[in-house]
DSSP file (Angstrom, degrees, kcal/mol; ACC not computed):
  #  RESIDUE AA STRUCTURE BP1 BP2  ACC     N-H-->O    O-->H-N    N-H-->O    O-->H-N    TCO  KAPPA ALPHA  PHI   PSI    X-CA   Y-CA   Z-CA
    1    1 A X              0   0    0      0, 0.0     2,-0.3     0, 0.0     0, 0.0   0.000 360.0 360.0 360.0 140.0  -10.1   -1.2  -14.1
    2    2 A X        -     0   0    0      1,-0.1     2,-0.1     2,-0.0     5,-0.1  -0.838 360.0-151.0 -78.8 133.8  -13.0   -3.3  -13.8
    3    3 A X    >   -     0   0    0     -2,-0.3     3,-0.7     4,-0.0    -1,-0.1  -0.133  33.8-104.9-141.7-176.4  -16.1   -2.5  -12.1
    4    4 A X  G >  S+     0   0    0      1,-0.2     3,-0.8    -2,-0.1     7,-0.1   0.865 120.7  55.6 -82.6 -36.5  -18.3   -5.5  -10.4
    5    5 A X  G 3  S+     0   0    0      1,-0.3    -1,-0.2     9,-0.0    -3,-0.0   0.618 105.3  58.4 -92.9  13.9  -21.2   -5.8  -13.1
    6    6 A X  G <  S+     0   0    0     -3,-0.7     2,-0.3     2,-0.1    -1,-0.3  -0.471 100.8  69.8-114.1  63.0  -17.9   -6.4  -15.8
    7    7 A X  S <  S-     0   0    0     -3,-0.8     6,-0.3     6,-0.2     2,-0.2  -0.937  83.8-125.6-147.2 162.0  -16.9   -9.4  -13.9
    8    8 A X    >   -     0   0    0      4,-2.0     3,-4.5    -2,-0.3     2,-0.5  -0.656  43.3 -82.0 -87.1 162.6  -18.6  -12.7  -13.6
    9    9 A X  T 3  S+     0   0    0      1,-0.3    -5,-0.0    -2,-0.2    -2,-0.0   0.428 126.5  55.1 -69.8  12.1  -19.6  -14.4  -10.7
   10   10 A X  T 3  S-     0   0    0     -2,-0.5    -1,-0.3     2,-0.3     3,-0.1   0.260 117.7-108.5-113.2  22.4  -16.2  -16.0   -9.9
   11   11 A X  S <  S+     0   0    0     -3,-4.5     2,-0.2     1,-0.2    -2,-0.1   0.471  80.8 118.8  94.3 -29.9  -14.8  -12.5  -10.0
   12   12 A X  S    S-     0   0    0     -4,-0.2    -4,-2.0     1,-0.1     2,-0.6  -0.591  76.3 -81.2 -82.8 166.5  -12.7  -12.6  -13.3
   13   13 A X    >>  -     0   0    0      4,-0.4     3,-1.7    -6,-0.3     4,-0.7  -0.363  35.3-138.3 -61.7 101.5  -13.6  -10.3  -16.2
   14   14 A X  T 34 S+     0   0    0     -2,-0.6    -1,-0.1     1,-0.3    -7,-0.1   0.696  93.5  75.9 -51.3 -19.0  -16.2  -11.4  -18.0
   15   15 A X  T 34 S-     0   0    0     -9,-0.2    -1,-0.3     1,-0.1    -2,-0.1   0.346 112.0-109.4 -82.3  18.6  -15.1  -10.7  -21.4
   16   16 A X  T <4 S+     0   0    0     -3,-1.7     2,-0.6     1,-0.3    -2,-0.2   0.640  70.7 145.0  64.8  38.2  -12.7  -14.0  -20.8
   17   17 A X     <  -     0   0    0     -4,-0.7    -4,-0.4     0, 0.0    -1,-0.3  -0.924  40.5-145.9 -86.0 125.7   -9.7  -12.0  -20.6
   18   18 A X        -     0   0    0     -2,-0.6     2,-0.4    -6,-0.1    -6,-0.0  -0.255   9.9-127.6 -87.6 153.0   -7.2  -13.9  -17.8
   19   19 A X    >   -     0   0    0     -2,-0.1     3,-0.8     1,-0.0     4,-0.2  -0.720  25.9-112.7 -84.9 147.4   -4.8  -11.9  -15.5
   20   20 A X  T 3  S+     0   0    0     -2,-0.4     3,-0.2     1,-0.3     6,-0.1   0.675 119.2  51.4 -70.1 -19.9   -1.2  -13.1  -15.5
   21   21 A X  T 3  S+     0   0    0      5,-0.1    -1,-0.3     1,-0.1     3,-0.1  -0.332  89.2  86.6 -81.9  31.2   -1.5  -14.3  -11.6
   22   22 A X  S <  S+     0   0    0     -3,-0.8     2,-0.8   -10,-0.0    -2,-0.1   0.351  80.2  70.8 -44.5 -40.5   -4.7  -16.3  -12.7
   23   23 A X  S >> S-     0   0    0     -3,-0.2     3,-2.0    -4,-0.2     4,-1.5  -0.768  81.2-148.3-107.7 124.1   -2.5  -18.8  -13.4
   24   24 A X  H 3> S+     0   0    0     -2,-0.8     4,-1.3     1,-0.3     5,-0.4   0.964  98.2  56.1 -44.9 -53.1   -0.6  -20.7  -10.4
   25   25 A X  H 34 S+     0   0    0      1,-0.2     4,-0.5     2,-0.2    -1,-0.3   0.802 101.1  56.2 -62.1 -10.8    2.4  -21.4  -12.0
   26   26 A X  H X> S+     0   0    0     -3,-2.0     4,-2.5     2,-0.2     3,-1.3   0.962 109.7  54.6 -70.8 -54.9    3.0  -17.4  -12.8
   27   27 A X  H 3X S+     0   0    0     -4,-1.5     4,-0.5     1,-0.3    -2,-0.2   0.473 108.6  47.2 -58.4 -12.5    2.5  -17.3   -8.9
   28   28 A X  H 3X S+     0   0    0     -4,-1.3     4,-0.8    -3,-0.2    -1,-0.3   0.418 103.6  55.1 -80.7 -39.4    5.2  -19.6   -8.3
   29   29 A X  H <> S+     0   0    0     -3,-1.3     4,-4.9    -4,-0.5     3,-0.3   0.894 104.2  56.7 -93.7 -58.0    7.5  -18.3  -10.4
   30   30 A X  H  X S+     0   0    0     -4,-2.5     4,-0.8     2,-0.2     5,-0.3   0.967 114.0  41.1 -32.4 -63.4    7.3  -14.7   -8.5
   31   31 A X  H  X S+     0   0    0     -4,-0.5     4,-1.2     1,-0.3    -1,-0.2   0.738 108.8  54.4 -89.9  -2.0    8.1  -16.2   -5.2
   32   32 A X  H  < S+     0   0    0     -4,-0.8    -1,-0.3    -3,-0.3    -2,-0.2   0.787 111.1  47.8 -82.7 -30.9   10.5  -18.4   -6.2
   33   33 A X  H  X S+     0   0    0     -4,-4.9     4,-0.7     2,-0.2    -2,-0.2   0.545 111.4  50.0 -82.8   8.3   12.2  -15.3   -7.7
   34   34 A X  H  X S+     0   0    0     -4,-0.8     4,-3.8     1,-0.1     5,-0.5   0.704 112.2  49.7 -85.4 -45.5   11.8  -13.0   -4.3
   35   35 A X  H  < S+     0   0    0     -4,-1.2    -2,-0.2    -5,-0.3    -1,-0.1   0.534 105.3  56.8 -75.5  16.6   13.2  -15.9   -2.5
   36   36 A X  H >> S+     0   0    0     -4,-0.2     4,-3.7     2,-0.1     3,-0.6   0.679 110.1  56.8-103.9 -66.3   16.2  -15.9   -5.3
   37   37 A X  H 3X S+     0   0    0     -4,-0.7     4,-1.1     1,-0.2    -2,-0.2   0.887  99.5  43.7 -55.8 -50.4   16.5  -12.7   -4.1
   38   38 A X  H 3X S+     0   0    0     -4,-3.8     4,-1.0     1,-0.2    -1,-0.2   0.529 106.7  63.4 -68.0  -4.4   17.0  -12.7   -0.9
   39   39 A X  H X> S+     0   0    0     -3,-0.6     4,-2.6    -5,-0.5     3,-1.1   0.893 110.1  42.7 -63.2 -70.7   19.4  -15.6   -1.3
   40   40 A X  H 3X S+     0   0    0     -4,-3.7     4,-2.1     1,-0.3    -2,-0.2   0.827 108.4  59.3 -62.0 -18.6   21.6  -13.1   -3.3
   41   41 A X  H 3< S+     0   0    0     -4,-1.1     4,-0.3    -5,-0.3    -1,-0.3   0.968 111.8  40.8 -67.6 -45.5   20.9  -10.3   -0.8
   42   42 A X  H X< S+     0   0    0     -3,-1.1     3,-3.0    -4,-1.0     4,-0.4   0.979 108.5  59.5 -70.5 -60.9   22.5  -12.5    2.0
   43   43 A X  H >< S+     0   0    0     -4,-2.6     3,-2.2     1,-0.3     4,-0.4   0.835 101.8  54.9 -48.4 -53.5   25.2  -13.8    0.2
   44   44 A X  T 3X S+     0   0    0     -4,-2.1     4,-2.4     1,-0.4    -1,-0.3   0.388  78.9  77.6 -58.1   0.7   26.4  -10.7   -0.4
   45   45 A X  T <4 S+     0   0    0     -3,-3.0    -1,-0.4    -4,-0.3    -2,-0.2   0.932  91.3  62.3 -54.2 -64.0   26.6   -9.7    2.6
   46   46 A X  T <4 S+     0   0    0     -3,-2.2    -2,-0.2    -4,-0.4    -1,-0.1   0.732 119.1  25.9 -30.8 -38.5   30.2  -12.3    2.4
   47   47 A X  T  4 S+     0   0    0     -4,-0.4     2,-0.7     1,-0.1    -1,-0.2   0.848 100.3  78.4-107.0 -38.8   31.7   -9.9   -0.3
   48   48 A X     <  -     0   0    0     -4,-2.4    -1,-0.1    -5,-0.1     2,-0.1  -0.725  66.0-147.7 -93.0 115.9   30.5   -6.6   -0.2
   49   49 A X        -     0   0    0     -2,-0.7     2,-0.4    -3,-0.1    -3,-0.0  -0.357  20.2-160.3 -72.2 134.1   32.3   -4.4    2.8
   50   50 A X        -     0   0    0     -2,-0.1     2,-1.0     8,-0.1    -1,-0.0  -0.999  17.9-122.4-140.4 132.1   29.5   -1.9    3.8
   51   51 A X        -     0   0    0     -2,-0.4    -2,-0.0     1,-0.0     6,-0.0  -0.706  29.8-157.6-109.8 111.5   30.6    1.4    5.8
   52   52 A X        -     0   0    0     -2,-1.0     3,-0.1     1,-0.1     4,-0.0   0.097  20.4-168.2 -70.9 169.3   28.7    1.0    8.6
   53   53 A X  S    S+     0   0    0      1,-0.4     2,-0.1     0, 0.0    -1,-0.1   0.555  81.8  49.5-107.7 -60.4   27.7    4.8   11.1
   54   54 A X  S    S-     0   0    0      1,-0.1    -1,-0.4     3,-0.0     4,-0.1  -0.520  82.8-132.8 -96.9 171.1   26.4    2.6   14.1
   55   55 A X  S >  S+     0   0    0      2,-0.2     3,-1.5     1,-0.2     4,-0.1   0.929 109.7  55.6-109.6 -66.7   28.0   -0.2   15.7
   56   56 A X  G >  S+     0   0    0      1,-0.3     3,-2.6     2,-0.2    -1,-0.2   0.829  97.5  68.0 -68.9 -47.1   24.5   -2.5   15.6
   57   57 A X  G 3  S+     0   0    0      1,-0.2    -1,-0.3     5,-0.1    -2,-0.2   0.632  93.7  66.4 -41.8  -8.9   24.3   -2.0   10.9
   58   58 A X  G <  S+     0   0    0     -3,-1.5    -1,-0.2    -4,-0.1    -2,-0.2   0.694  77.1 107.6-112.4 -29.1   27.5   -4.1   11.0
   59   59 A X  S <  S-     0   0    0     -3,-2.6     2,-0.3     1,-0.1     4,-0.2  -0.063  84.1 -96.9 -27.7 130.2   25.6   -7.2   12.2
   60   60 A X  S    S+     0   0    0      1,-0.2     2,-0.6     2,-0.1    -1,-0.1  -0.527 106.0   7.2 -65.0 122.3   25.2   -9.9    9.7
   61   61 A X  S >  S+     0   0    0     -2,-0.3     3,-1.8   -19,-0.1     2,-1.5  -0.598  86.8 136.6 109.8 -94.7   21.9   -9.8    8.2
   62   62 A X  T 3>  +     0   0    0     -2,-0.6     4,-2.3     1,-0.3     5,-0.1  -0.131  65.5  54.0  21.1 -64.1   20.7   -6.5    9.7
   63   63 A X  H 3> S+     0   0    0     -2,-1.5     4,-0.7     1,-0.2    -1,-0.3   0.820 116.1  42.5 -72.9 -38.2   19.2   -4.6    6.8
   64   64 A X  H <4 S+     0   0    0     -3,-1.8     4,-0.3     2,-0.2    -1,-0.2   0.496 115.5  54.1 -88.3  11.6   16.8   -7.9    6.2
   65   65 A X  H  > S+     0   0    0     -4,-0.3     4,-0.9     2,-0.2    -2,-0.2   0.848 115.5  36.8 -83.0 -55.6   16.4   -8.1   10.1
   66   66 A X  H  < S+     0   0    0     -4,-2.3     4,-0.2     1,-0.3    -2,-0.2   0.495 114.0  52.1 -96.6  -0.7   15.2   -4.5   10.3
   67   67 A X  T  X S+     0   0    0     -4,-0.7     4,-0.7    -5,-0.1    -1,-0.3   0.779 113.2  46.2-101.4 -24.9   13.3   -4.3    7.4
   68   68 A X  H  > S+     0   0    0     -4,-0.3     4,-1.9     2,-0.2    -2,-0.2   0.756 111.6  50.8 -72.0 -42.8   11.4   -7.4    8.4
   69   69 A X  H >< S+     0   0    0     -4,-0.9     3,-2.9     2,-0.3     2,-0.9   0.831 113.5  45.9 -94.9-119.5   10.9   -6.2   11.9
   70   70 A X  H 3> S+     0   0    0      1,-0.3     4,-2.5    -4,-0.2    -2,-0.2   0.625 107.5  54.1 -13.9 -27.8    9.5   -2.8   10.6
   71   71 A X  H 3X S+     0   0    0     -2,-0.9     4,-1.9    -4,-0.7    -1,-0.3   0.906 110.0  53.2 -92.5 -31.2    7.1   -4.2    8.0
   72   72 A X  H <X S+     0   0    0     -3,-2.9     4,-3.2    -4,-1.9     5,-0.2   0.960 104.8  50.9 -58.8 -38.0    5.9   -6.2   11.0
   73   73 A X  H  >>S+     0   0    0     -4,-0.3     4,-3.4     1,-0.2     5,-0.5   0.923 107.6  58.5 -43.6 -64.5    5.3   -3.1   13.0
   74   74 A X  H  X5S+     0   0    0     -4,-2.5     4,-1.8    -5,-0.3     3,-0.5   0.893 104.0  47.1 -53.2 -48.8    3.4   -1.7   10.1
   75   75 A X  H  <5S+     0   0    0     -4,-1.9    -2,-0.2     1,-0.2    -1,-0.2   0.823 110.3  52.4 -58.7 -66.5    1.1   -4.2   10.1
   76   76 A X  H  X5S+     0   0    0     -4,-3.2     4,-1.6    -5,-0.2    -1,-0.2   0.701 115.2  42.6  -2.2 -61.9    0.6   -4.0   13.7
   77   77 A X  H  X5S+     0   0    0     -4,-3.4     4,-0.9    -3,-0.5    -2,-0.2   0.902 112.2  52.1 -68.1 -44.8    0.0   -0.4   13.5
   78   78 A X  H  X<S+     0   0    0     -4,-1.8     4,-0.6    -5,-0.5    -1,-0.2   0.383 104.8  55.5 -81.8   0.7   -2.0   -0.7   10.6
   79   79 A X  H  > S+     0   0    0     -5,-0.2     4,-0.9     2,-0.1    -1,-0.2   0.806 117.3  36.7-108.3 -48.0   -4.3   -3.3   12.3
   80   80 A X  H  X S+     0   0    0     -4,-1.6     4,-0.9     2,-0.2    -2,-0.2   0.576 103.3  67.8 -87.1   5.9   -5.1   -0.9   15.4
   81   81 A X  H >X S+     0   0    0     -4,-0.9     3,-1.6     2,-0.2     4,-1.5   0.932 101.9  52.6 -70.0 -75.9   -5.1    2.1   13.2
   82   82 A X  H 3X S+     0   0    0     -4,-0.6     4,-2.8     1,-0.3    -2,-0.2   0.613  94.0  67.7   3.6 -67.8   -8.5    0.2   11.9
   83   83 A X  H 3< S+     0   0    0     -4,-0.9    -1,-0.3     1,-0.2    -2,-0.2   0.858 116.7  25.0 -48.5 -59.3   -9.8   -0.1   15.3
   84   84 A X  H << S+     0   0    0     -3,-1.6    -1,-0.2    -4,-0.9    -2,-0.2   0.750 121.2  40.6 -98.1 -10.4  -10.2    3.6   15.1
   85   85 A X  H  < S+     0   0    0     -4,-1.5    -1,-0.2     2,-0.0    -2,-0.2   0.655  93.4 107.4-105.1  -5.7  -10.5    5.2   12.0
   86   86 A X     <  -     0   0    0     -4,-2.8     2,-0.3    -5,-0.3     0, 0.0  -0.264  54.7-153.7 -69.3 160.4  -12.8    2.3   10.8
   87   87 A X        -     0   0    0      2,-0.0     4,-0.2     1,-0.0     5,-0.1  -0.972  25.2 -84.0-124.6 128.6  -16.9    3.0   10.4
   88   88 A X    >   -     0   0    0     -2,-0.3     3,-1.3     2,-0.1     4,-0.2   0.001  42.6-117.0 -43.3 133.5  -20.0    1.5   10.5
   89   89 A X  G >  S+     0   0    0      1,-0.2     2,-3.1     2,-0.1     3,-0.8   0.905 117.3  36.0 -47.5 -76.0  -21.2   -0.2    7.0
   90   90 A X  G 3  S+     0   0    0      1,-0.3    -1,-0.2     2,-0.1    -2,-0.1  -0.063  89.8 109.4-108.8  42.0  -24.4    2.2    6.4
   91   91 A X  G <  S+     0   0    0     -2,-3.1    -1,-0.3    -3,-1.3     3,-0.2   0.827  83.0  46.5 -82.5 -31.6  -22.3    5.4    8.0
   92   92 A X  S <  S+     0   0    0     -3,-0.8    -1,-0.1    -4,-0.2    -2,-0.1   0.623  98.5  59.6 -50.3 -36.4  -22.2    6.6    4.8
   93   93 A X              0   0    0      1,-0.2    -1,-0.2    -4,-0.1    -2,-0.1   0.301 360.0 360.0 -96.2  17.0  -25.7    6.3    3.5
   94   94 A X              0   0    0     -3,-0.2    -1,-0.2    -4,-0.0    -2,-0.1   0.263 360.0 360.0 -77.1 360.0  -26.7    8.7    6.6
């Protein structure tokens, strides 16, 4: 791990070593393979018979419905969670 006074001012490591996300096309390549994924996720949805408990899992889709839906909810949460547990910059150096 890097600390601030082994980085250079744009933030990369000074000892000119690169990150593998440094480079756009790396970054590119990542979300074109999530979205790959979730292509494959859906399709399968067509072939694979899933034995459903409730009524609503059976719904096309669902599991990337409700996982979608929940990570928004975190976010949410996690944005007024902030609100409260957050502190004044020099709360510490008191």
């Amino acid at each position: 791990m890097t600390t601030p006074s082994d980085q250079n001012d744009h933030g990369k490591p000074a000892d000119g070593r690169r990150h593998i996300f440094d480079n756009p096309k790396n970054v590119w390549r990542i979300i074109y393979a999530l979205h790959a994924i979730c292509a494959v996720s859906i399709l399968a949805e067509f072939f694979i018979h899933r034995h459903v408990v409730h009524s609503w899992e059976a719904l096309f889709g669902f599991y990337g419905i409700y996982g979608f839906v929940a990570c928004v909810i975190l976010v949410l949460f996690a944005k007024e969670m902030r609100r409260v547990l957050m502190r004044r910059e020099e709360y510490y150096d008191e």
